[in-house]
C-alpha positions as semicolon CSV with decimal commas, in nm:
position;residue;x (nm);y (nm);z (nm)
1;X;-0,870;0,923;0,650
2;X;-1,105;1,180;0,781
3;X;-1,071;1,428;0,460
4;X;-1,106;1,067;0,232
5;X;-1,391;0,988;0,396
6;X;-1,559;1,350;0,386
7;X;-1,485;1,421;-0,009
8;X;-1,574;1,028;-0,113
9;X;-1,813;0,968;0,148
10;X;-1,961;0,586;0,111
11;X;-1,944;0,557;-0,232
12;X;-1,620;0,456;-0,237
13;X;-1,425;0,188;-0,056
14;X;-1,129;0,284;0,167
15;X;-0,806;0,047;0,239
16;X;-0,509;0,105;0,445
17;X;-0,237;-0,086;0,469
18;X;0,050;-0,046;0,771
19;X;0,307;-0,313;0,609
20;X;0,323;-0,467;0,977
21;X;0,524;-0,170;1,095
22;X;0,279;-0,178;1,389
23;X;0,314;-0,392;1,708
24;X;-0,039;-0,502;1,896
25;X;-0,095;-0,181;2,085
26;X;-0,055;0,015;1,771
27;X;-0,230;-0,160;1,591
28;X;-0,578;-0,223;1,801
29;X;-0,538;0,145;1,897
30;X;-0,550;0,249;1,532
31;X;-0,790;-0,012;1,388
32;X;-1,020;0,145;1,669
33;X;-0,937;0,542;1,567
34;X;-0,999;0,377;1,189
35;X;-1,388;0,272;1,287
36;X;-1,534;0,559;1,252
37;X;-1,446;0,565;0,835
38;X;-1,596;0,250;0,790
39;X;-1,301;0,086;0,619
40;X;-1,332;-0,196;0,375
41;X;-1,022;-0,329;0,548
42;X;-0,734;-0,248;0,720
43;X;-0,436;-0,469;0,605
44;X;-0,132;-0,640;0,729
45;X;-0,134;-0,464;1,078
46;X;0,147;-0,714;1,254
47;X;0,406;-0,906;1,123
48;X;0,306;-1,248;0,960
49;X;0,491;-1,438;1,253
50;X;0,265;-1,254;1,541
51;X;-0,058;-1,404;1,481
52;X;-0,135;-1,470;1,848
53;X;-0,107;-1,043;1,905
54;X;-0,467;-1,036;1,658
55;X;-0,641;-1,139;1,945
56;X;-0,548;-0,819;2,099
57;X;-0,667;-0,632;1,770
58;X;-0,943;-0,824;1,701
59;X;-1,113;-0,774;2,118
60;X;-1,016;-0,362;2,067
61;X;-1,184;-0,334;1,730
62;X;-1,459;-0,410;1,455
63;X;-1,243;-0,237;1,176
64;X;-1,213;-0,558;0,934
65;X;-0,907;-0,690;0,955
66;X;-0,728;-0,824;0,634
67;X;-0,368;-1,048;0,668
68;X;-0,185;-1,344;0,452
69;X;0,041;-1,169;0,194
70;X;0,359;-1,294;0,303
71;X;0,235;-1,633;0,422
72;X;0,390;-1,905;0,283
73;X;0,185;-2,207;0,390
74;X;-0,184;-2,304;0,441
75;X;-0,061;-2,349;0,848
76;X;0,017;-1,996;0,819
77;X;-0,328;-1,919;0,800
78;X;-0,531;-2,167;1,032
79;X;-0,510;-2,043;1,321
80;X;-0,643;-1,687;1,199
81;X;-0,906;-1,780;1,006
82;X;-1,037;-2,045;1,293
83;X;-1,061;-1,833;1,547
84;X;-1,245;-1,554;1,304
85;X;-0,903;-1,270;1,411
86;X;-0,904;-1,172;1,043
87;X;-1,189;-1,096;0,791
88;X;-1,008;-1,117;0,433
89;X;-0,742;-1,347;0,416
90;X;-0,526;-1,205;0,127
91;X;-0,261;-1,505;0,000
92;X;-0,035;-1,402;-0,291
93;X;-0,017;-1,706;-0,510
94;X;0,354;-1,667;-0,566
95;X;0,448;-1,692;-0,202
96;X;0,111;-1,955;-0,077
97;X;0,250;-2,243;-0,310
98;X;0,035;-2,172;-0,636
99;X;-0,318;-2,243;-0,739
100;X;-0,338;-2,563;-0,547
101;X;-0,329;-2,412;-0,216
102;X;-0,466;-2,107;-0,238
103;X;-0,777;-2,292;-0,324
104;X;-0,713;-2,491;0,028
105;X;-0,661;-2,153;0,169
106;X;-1,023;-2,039;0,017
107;X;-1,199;-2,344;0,108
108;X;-1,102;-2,310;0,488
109;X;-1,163;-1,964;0,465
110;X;-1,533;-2,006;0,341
111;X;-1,579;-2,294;0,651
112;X;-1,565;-2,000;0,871
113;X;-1,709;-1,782;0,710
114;X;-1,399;-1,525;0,611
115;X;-1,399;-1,326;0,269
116;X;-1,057;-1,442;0,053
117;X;-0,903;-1,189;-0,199
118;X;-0,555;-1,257;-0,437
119;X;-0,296;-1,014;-0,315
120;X;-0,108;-0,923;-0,631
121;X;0,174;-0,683;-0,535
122;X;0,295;-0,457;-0,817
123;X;0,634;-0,596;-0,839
124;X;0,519;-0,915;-0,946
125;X;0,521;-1,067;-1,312
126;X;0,277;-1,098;-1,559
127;X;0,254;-1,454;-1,520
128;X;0,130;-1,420;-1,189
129;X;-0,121;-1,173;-1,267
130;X;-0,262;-1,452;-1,542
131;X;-0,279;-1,754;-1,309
132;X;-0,400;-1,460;-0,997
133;X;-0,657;-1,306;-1,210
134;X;-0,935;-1,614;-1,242
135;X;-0,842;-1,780;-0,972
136;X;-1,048;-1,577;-0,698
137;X;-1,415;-1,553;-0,917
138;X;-1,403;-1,904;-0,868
139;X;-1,481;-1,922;-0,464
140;X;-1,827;-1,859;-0,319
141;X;-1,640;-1,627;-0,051
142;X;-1,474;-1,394;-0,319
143;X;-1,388;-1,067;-0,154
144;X;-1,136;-0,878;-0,338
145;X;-0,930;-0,851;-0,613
146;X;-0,629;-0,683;-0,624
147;X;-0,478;-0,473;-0,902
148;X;-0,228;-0,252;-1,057
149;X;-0,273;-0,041;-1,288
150;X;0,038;0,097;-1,472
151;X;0,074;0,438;-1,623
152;X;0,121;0,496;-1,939
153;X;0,508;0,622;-1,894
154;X;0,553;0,295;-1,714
155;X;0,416;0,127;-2,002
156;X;0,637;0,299;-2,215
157;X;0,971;0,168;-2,029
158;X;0,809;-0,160;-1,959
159;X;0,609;-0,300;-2,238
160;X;0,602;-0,621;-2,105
161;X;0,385;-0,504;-1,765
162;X;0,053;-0,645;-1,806
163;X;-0,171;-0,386;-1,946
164;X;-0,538;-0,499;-1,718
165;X;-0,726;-0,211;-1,862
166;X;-0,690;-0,370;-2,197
167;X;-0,730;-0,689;-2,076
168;X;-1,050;-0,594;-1,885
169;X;-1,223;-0,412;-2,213
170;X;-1,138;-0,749;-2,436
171;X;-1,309;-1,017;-2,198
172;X;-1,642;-0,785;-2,170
């Protein structure tokens, strides 16, 4: 992170994500090594089922704190949006329950206040990218989009991969 950090300095936003390999130790001791690179957030620290250990994450550290990809309810999220343990709550619409509750998810998040942003893994469909894409401009507490970008060989062996850049360049 430190030779990130030195060649991009601020002008560009950093993001880790751990894949919740850590446990709570781990992961307050590295969100607080992670400060001094002023991450935009540091994602998915803990497994989805250990909400309670971001307390011990959230008292060790002021790295943000981003969480909610492989939540499948609204309930998942509650209790870490109410009690402010996460800064960017990051629902992927497949998994959440579809448009309808990710907007519950965003409207609860925005009561608190908490940043949402569309996780949109790269495995994922087209279709999901379609429905993902709009879905988060629509929220006063917009944070983040996610995407994926495909190279062109990947293009090449699957043309049916949504191609954003395109996409992007048509709706300016």
């Amino acid at each position: 992170m430190s030779i990130c950090r030195s060649k991009l300095a601020e002008e560009v936003e950093l993001l880790h994500d751990t894949h919740e390999k850590l446990g709570p130790i781990e992961g307050a001791r590295l969100a607080r090594e992670l400060e001094p690179y002023h991450l935009f957030f540091l994602e998915d620290l803990l497994r989805p089922e250990h909400k309670e250990s971001f307390r011990v994450i959230r008292q060790a550290s002021t790295t943000p704190l981003a969480m909610g990809e492989l939540f499948n309810s609204l309930w998942d999220c509650v209790a870490l949006i109410a009690e402010q343990l996460i800064d960017y709550i990051r629902c992927d619409l497949g998994h959440i329950g579809g448009i309808t509750n990710a907007r519950k998810v965003a409207a609860l998040a925005e009561a608190f206040p908490r940043q949402d942003g569309v996780a949109r893994p790269g495995r994922r469909r087209s279709a999901h990218t379609c429905r993902e894409r709009p879905s988060g401009r629509r929220h006063p507490n917009f944070g983040v989009q996610e995407m994926v970008f495909w190279p062109e060989a990947t293009q090449e062996v699957l043309p049916r991969r949504a191609n954003f850049q395109r996409w992007l360049y048509q709706r300016r």
